[in-house]
C-alpha positions as CSV (number, residue, x, y, z in Angstrom):
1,X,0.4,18.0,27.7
2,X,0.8,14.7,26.3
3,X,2.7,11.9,25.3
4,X,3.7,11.1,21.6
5,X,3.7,7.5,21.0
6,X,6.4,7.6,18.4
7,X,8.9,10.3,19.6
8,X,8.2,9.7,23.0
9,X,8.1,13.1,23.6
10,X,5.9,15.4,25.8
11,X,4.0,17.8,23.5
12,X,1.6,20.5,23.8
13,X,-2.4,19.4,23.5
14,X,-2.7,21.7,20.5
15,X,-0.2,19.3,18.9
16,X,-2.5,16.3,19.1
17,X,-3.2,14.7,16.0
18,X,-6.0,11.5,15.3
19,X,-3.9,8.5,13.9
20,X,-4.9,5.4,12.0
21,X,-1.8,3.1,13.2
22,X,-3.0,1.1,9.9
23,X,-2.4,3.4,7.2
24,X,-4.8,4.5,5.3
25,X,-3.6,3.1,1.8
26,X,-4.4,-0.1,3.6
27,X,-8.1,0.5,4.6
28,X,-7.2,1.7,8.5
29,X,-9.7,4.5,7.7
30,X,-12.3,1.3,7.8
31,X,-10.7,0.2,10.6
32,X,-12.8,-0.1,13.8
33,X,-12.0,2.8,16.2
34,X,-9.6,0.7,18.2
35,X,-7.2,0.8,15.9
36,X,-7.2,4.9,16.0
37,X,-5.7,7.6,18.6
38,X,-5.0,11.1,18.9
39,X,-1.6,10.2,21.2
40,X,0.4,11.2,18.6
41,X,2.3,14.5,17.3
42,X,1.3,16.5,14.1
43,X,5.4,16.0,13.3
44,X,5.3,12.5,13.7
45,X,1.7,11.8,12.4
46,X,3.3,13.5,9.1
47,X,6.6,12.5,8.8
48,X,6.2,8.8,9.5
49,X,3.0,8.8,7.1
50,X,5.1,10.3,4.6
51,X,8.3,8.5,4.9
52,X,7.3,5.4,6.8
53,X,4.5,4.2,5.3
54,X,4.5,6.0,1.9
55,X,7.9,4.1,2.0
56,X,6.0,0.9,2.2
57,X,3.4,1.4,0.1
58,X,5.4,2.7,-3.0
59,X,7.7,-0.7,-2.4
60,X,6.5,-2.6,-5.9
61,X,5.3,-5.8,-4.1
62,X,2.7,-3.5,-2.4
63,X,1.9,-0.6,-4.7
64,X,1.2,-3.6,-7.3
65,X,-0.9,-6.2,-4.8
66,X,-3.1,-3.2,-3.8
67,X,-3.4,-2.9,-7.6
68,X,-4.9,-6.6,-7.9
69,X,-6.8,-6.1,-4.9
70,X,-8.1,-3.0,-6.5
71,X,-9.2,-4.9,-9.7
72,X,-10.7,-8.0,-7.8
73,X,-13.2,-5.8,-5.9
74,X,-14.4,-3.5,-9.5
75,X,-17.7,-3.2,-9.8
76,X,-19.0,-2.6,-13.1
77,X,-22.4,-1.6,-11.8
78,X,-20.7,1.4,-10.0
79,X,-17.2,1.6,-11.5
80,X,-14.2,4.0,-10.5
81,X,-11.3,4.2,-11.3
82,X,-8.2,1.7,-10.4
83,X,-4.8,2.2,-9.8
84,X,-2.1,1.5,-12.6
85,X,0.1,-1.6,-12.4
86,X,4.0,-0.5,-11.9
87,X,6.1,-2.6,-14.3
88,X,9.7,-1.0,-13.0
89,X,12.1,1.8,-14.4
90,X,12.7,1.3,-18.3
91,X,15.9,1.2,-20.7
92,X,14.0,3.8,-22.8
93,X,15.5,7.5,-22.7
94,X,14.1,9.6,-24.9
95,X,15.6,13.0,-26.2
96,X,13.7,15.1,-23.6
97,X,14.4,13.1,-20.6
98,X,17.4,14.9,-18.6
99,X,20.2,12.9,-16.5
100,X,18.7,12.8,-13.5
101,X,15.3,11.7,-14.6
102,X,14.0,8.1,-15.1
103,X,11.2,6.6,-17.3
104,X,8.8,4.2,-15.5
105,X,6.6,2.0,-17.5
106,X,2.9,1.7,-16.3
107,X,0.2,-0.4,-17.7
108,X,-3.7,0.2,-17.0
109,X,-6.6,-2.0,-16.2
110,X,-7.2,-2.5,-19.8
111,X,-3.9,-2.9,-21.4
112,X,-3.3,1.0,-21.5
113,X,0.4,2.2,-21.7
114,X,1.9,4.7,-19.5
115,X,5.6,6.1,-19.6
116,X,6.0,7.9,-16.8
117,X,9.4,10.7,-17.2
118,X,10.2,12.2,-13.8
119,X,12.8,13.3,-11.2
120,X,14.5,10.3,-9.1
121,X,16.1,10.9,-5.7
122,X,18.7,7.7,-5.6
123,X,17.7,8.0,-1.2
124,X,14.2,6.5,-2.2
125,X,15.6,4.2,-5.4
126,X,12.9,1.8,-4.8
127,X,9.9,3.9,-5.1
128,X,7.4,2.4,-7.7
129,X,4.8,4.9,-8.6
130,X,5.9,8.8,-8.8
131,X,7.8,11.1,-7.6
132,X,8.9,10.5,-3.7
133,X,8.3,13.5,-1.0
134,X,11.8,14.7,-1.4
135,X,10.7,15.9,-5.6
136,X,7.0,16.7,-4.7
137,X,7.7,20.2,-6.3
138,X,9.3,18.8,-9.5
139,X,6.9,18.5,-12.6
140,X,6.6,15.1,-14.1
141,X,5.3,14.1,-18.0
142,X,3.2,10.8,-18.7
143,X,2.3,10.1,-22.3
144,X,-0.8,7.7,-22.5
145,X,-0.6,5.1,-25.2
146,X,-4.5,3.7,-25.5
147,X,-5.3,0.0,-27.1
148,X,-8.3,-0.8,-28.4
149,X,-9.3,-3.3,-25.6
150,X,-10.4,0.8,-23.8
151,X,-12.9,0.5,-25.7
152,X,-14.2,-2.5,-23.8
153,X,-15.3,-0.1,-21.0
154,X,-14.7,3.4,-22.2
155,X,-15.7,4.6,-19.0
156,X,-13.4,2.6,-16.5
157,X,-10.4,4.1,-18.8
158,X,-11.4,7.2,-18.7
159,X,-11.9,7.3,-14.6
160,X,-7.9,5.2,-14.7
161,X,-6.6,8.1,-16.9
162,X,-8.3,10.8,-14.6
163,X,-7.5,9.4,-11.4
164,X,-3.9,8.7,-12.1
165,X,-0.9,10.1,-10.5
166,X,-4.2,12.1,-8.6
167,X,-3.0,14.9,-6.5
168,X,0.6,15.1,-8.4
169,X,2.5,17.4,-10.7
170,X,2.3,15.4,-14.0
171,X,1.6,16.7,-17.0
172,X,-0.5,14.4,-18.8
173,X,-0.2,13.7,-22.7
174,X,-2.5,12.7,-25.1
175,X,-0.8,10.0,-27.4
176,X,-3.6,8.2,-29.2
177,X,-7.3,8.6,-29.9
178,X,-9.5,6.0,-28.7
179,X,-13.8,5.9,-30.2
180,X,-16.0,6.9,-27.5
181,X,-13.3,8.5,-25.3
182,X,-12.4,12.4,-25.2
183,X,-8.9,12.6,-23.5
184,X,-8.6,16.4,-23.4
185,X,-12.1,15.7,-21.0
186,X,-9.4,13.7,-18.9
187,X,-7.1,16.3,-18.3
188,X,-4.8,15.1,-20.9
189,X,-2.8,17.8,-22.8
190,X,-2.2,17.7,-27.1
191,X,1.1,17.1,-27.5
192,X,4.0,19.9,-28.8
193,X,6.0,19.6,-31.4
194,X,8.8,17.9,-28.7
195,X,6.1,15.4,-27.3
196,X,5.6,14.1,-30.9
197,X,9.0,13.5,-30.9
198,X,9.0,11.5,-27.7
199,X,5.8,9.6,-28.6
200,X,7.1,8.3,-32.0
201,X,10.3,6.8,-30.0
202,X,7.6,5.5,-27.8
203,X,5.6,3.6,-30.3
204,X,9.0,2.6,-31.8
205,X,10.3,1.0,-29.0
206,X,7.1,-1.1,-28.2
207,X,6.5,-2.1,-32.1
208,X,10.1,-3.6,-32.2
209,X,10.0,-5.1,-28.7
210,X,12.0,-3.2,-26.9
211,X,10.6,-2.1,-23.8
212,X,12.4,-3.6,-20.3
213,X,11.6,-3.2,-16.9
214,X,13.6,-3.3,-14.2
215,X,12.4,-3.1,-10.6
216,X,14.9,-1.6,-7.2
217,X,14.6,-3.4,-4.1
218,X,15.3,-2.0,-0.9
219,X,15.5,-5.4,1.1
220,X,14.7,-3.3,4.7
221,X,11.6,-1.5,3.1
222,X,9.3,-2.7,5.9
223,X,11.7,-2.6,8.6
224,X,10.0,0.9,9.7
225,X,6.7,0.2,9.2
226,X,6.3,-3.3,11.5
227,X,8.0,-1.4,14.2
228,X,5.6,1.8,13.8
229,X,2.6,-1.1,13.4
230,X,3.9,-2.5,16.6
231,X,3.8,0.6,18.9
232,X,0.6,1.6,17.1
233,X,-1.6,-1.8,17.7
234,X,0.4,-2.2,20.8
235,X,-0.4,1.2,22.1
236,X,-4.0,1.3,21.0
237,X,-4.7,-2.5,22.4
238,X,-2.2,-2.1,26.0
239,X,-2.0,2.1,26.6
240,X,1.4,3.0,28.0
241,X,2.5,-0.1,29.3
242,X,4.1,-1.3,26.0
243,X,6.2,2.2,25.6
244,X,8.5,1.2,28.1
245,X,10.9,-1.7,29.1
246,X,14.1,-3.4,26.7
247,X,11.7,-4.8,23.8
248,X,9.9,-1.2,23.6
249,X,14.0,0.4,23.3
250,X,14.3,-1.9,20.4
251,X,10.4,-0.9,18.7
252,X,11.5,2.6,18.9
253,X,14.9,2.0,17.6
254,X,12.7,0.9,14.7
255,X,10.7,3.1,14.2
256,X,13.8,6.1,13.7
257,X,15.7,3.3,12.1
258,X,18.5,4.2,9.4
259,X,20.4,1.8,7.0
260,X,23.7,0.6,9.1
261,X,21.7,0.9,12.8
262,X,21.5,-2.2,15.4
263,X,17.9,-3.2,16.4
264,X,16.8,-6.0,17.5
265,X,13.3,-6.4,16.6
266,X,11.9,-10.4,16.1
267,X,9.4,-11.3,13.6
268,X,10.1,-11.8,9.8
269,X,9.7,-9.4,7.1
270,X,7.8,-9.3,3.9
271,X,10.6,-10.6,1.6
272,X,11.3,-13.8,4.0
273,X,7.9,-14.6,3.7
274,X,7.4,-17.7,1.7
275,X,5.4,-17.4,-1.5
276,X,2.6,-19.1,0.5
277,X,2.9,-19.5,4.2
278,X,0.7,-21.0,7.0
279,X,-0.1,-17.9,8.6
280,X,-1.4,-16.2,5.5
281,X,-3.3,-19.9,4.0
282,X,-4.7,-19.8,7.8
283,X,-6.0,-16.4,8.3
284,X,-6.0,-14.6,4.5
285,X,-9.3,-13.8,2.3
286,X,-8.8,-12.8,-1.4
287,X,-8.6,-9.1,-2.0
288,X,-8.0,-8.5,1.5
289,X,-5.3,-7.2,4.5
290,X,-5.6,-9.2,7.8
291,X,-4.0,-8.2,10.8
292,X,-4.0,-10.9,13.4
293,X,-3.0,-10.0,17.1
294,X,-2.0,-13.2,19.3
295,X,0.2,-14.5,22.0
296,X,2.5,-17.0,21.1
297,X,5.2,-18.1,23.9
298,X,5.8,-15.4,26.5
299,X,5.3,-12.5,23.8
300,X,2.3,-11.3,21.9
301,X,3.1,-10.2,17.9
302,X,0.8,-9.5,14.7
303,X,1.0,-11.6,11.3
304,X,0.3,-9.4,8.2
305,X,-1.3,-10.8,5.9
306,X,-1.9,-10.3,2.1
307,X,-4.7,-12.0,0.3
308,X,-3.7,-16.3,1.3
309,X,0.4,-15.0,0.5
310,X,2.7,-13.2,1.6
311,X,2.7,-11.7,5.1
312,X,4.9,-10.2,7.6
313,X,5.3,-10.7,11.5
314,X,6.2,-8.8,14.3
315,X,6.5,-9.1,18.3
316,X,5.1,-5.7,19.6
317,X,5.1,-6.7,23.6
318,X,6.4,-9.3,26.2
319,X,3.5,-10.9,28.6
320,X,4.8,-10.3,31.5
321,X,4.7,-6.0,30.7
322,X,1.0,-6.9,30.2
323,X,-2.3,-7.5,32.9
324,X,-4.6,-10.6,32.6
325,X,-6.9,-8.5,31.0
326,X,-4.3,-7.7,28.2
327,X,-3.7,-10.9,27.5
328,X,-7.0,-12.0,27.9
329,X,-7.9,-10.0,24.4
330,X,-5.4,-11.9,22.3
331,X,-5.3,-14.6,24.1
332,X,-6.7,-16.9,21.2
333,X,-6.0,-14.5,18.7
334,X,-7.8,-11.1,17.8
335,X,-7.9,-10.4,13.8
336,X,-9.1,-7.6,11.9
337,X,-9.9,-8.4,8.0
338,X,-9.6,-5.0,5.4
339,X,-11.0,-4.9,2.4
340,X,-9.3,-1.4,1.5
341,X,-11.3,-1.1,-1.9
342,X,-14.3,-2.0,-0.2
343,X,-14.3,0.8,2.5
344,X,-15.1,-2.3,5.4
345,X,-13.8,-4.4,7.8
346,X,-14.2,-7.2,10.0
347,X,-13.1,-7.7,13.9
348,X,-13.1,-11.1,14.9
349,X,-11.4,-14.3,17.6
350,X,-9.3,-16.5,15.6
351,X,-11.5,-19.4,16.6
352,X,-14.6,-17.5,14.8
353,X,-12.3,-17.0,11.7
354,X,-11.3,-20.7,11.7
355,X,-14.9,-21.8,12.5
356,X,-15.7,-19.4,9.2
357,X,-13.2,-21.3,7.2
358,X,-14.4,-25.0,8.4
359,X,-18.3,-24.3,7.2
360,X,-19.4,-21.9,10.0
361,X,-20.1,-19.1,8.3
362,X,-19.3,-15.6,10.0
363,X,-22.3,-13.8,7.8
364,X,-20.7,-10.4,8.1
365,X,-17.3,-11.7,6.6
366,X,-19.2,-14.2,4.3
367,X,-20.9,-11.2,2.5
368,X,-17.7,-9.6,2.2
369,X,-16.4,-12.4,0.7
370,X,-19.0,-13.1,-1.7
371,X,-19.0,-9.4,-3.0
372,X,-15.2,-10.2,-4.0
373,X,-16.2,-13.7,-5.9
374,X,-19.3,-11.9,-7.6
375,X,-16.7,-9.5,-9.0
376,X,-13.0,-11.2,-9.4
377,X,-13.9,-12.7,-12.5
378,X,-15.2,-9.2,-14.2
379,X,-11.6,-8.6,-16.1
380,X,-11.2,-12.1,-17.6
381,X,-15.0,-12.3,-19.2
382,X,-14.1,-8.9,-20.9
């Protein structure tokens, strides 16, 4: 028997399930093992990776930083394919589209256009990019508008186009020809006699301009996910001794949180994080996630942060629940660095990361680093 981290439950061995308490949209399968464990249930390993941190990651300030992140670490040497940039839920409804469907507007790497027509589930009105868990079942058509500027790199559209929506029900339809690319190759469909239809009031609309976008925000989005990134770190750094006690009531509370419930959790979420903040100017590196683990007062919390912006912060234990040897690890600050489109990571004392930033290089970091300025400016020279 053991005990799940997140339920809190005792559960069977043959339920135990390896977690990455950073998900792995955000490069925690780079993480260093520390920052794995199998003390969690095969329910919970699933259902908070599907609607905890899913929920997260398919908020539009995410889906579309991992998006720049993505494109700031291309390399053209050994290019793949990048994820598409989420402009919001259009105005447009073409003939086809049914009442409870919506049309999101995507754009690609290279200017392509993607109208996206599937099922919405008003519980998860802020998803940005596809169907959410609750639809996975329902069949979704994108129509793929090319520009010439494919042509720049043929193949870096073509990977885009195959990669996208990868692992969902969408019918994918062929709207323009572009030289030197074979969309049927892609998996792109020719479009019926009812898709012509719908692409013609597609090329309409953009000709005459009128295309809008307008983006959902669910203002508690992250709520979930700090708490379930407190017990995670907190459990993987401490063991048991942060599962118990008033703050760990109020992580758990969290974690099973619905709209409407009282929790007390401190720190300060993504969206009251200021455009540029201290934390993030302090500890951020371009194209990268940091996670920085310190003690500050009586109570130890983690700063998120992405790139040198925004971030978030959460307390995940009170120093007196820990030993000196607990706080001893973060006692000037323990950070891990992701770079989720470069499949590495860093793990490094504050003091080494400020020492980095002052003209000390740390050479594992600095290479890192250097990879992302050798390839950031790849996009604008095109």
């Amino acid at each position: 028997m053991f005990r799940c981290i997140y339920c809190l439950k005792e559960k069977d061995e043959a339920e135990q399930t390896l977690e990455h308490v950073i998900p792995q949209s955000l490069g925690g399968s780079c993480a260093p093992d520390l920052f794995k464990t199998d003390q969690v249930c095969r329910k919970c390993n699933s259902d908070l990776g599907l609607f905890v941190d899913a929920s997260f990651e398919k908020t539009w300030f995410i889906t579309n930083w991992l998006q720049r992140a993505a494109m700031g670490c291309f390399d053209p040497e050994n290019p793949t394919g990048l994820p598409l940039i989420c402009m919001g839920t259009t105005n447009l409804t073409p003939s086809t589209m049914l009442e409870d469907e919506v049309c999101e507007y995507y754009v690609g790497p290279l200017a392509e256009t993607i109208f996206l027509i599937r099922s919405k589930d008003e519980r998860f009105y802020w998803y940005a990019g596809g169907n959410p868990r609750t639809l996975k079942d329902k069949v979704s058509s994108a129509y793929y508008l090319l520009t010439p500027r494919s042509e720049k790199n043929p193949r870096l559209s073509f990977l885009t186009i195959k990669d996208s929506f990868k692992n969902k029900k969408v019918r994918k339809i062929s709207c323009t020809e572009i030289r030197g690319l074979s969309l049927l190759s892609m998996g792109l469909s020719e479009p019926d006699e009812s898709d012509r239809k719908v692409i013609e009031y597609f090329w309409d609309a953009l000709e005459k301009g009128e295309v809008n976008a307008s983006v959902s925000i669910n203002f508690e989005f992250d709520v979930r996910f700090l708490a379930k990134l407190a017990r995670g770190i907190g459990f993987c750094l401490f063991g048991e001794r942060i599962l118990s006690g008033p703050y760990a009531n109020e992580v758990n509370k969290g974690i099973w949180y619905r709209a409407g419930d009282e929790v007390s959790l401190f720190g300060r979420t993504f969206l009251l994080s200021e455009e540029r903040n201290e934390i993030a100017e302090l500890t951020g590196t371009s194209c990268a996630i940091t996670f920085m683990m310190s003690k500050v007062y009586d109570y130890v919390a983690i700063s998120i942060s992405f790139g040198k912006q925004h971030g978030s912060v959460i307390k995940f234990a009170d120093v007196g629940s820990l030993t000196d040897k607990d706080i001893a690890l973060i006692q000037y600050g323990l950070v891990l660095i992701l770079f989720p489109y470069l499949g590495q990571s860093v793990l490094l004392s504050l003091p080494e990361l400020i020492a980095h930033k002052q003209g000390r290089p740390n050479a594992e970091l600095r290479k890192l680093e250097q990879l992302v300025e050798d390839r950031e400016g790849y996009f604008a020279k095109l």
